[in-house]
C-alpha positions as CSV (number, residue, x, y, z in Angstrom):
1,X,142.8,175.1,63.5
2,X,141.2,174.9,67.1
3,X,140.3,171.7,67.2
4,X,143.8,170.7,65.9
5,X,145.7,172.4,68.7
6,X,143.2,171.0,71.0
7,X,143.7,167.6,69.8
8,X,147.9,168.5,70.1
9,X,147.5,169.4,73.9
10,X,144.9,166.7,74.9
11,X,147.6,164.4,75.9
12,X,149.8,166.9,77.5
13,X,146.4,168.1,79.4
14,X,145.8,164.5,80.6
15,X,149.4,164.4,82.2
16,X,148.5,167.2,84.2
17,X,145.4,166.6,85.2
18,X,146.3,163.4,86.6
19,X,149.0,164.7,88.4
20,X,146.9,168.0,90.0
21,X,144.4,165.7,91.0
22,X,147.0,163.8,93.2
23,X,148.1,166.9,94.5
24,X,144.6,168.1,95.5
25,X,143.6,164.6,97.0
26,X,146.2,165.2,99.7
27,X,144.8,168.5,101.0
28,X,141.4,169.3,102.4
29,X,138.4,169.9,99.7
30,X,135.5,172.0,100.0
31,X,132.9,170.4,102.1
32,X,130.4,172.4,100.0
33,X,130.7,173.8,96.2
34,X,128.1,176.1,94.6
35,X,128.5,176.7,91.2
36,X,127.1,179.2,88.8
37,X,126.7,177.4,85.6
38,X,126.9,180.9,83.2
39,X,127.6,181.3,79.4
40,X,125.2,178.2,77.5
41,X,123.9,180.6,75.7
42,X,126.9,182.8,74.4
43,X,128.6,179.1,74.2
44,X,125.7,178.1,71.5
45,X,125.9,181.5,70.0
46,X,129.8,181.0,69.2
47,X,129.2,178.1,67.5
48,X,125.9,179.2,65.3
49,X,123.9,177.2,67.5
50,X,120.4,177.6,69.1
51,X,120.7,178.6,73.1
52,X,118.8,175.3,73.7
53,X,121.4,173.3,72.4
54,X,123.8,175.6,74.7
55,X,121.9,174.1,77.9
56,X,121.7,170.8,76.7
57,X,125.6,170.6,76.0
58,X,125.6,172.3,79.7
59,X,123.8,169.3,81.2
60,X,126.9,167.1,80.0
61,X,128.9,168.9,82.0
62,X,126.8,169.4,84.3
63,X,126.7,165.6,84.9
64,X,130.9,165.4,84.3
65,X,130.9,168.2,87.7
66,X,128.7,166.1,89.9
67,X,130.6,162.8,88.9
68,X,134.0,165.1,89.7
69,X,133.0,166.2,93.0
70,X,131.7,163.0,94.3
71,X,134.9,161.0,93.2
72,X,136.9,163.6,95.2
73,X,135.0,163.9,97.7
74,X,132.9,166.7,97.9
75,X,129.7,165.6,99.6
76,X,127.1,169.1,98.9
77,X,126.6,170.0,95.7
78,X,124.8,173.1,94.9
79,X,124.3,174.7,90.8
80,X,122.0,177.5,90.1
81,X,120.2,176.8,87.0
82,X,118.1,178.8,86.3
83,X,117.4,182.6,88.2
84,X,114.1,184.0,88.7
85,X,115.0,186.6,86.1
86,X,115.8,184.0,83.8
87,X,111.8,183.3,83.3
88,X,112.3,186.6,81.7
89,X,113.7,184.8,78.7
90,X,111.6,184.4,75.5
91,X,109.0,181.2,75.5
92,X,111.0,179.6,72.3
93,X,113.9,179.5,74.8
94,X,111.7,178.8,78.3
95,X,109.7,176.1,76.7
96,X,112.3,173.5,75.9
97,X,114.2,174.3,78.9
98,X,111.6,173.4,81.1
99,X,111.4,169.9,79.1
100,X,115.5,169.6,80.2
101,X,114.6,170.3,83.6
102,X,111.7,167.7,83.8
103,X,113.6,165.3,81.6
104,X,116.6,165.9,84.3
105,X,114.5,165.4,87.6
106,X,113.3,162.5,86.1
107,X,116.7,161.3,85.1
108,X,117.9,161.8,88.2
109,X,115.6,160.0,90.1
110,X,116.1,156.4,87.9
111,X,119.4,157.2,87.9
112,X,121.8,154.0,88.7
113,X,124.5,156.1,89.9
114,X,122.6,158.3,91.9
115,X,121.1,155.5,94.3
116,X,124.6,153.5,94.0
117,X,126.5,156.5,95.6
118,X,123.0,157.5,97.8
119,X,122.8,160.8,96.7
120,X,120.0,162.9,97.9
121,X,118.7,165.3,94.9
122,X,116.9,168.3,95.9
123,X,115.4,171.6,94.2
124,X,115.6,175.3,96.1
125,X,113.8,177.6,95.2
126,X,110.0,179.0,94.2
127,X,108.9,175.2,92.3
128,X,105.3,177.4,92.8
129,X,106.4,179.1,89.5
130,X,107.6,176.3,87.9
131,X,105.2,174.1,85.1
132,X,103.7,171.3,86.8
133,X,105.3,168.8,84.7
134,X,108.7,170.0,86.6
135,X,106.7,169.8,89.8
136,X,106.5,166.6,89.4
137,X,109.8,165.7,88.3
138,X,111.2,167.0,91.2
139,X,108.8,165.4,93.7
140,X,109.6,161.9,92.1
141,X,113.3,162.7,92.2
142,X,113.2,163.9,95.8
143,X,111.4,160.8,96.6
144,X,113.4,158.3,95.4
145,X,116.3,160.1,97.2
146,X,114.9,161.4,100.4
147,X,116.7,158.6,102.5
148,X,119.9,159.5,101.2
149,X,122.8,160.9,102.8
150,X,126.0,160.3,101.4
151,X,126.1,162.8,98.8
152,X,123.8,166.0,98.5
153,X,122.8,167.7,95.2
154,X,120.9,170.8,94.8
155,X,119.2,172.5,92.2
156,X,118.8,175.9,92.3
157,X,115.7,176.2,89.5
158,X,113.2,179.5,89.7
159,X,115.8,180.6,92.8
160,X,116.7,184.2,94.0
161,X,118.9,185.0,96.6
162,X,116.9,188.6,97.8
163,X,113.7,186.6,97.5
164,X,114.8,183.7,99.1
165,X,115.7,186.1,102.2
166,X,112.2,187.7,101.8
167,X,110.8,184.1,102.1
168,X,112.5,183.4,105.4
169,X,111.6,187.0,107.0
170,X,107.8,185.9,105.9
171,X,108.1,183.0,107.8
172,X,109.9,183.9,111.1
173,X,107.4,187.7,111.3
174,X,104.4,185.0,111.0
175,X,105.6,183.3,113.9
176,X,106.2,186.5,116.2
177,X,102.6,186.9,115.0
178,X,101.0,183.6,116.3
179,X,102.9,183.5,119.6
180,X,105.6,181.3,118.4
181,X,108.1,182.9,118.9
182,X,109.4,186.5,120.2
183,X,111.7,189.5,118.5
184,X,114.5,188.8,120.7
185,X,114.7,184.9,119.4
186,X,115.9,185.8,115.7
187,X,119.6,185.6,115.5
188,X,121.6,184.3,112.8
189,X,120.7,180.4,113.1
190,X,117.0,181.2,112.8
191,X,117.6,183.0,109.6
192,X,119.2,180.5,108.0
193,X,116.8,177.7,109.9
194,X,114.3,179.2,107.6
195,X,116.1,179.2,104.3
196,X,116.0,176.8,101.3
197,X,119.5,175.6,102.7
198,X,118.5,174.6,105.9
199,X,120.1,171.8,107.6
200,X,123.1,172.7,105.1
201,X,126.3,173.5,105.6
202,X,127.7,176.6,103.8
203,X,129.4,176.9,100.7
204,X,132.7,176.8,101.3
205,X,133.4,177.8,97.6
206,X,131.8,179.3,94.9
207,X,132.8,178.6,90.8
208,X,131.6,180.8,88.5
209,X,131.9,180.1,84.9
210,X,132.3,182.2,81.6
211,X,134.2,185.1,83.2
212,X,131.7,186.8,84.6
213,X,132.9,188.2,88.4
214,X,129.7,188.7,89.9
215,X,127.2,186.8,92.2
216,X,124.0,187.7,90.3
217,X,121.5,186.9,93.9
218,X,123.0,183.6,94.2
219,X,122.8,182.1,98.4
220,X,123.3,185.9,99.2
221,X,122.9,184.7,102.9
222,X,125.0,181.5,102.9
223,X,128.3,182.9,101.2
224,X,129.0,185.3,103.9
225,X,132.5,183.0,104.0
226,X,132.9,181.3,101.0
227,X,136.1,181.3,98.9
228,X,135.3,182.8,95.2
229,X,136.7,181.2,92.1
230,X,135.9,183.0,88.2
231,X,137.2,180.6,85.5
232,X,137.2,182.3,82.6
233,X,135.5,179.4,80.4
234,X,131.5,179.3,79.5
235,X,130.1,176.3,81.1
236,X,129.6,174.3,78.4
237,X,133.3,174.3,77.7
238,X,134.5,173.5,81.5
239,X,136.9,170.6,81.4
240,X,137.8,168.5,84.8
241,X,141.1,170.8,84.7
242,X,139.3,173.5,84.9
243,X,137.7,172.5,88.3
244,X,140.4,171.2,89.6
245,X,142.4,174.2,89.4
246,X,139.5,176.0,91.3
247,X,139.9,173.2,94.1
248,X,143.9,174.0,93.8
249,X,143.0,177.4,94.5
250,X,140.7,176.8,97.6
251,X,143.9,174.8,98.6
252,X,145.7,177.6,98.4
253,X,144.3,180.2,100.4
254,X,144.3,180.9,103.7
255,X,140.8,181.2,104.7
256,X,140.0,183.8,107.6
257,X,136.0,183.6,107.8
258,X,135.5,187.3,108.5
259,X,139.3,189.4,108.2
């Protein structure tokens, strides 16, 4: 029954998504969208599925999003993949997950698209934890995109927001330590200086999937501003009207950066 209203709407669907997209293409878009790709695994589970096959069904759209933002010109794109809790998970889960991530990288970095548009693909976050097999697949992906500076995508893989703060805190007291640098010098800028983000601009808005209204550690730092947006969809399922009607939104409001 699903699938035959869903096949009933399609067309209606594709109207208006055509004509919201003309409507967002005439105002301003976020410089800079983070997403938090959540609910593979309660997607798979819906269906009788395996939570693997929930991620790899979450790549799709992962891949739709980054096509999506680049057509409309969004030029940083950052998704959190997979948390530092997240290694947590049982090794029948872990295992082929970390064969998606190295398949990914590696993707990425023969990718035809990604070196026609010059996108630059990067990974935040503790790779130290990470099999080397990804290690490598993210080396070989940033390397074939280092030069690149047209579009920006990031992968947050093994990341932590708290820990990512305790990283930078480690690296700015060492430098009081050797002479560097003194107390009075940290502000602000040399925080973030010394994040995974540096060189970055903010996110300007953050899209969270599967209904979830929470920021589970995510750039703790970075979204001081940013806009938040909850669509209440499981990642898997997001469609290009779904993230358009987050951009609508970001349209929409009147953004104060601190009131």
């Amino acid at each position: 029954m699903v699938k035959v209203v869903r096949r009933f709407l399609s067309p209606i669907y594709k109207v208006y998504e055509k004509r919201l997209e003309r409507q967002i293409r005439s105002g301003p878009v976020p410089q800079h969208l983070a997403v938090i790709m959540d609910g593979n695994r309660r997607y798979a589970e819906s269906l009788g599925l395996l939570p693997f096959e929930g991620h790899v069904k979450g790549k799709s759209t992962l891949e739709n999003l980054s096509d999506w933002s680049q057509k409309l010109g969004i030029h940083y794109l950052t998704v959190y993949a997979f948390s530092l809790e997240n290694f947590n998970r049982s090794q029948d889960e872990l295992e082929p997950l970390m064969d998606l991530f190295e398949e990914s990288f590696r993707n990425a970095g023969d990718d035809p698209r990604v070196h026609t548009n010059e996108v630059r693909v990067r990974a935040i976050g503790h790779r130290e934890l990470l099999p080397e097999k990804v290690v490598k697949a993210i080396e070989y992906a940033e390397g074939k995109t280092k030069d690149y500076k047209n579009f920006n995508y990031n992968l947050a893989v093994a990341y932590g927001g708290r820990q990512e703060l305790v990283r930078s805190m480690k690296n700015i007291g060492k430098r009081i330590k050797d002479g560097e640098i003194d107390v009075d010098e940290i502000d602000a800028d040399l925080i973030s200086s010394n994040l995974y983000t540096s060189g970055l601009p903010d996110p300007d808005l953050i899209l969270r999937t599967s209904g979830e209204e929470r920021i589970s550690n995510f750039l703790l730092w970075q979204l001081a501003y940013s806009e938040l947006y909850f669509a209440d969809v499981f990642w898997p399922d997001m469609r290009k009207i779904d993230f358009l009607r987050a951009i609508r939104s970001f349209q929409q409001r009147k953004r104060r950066l601190g009131h």
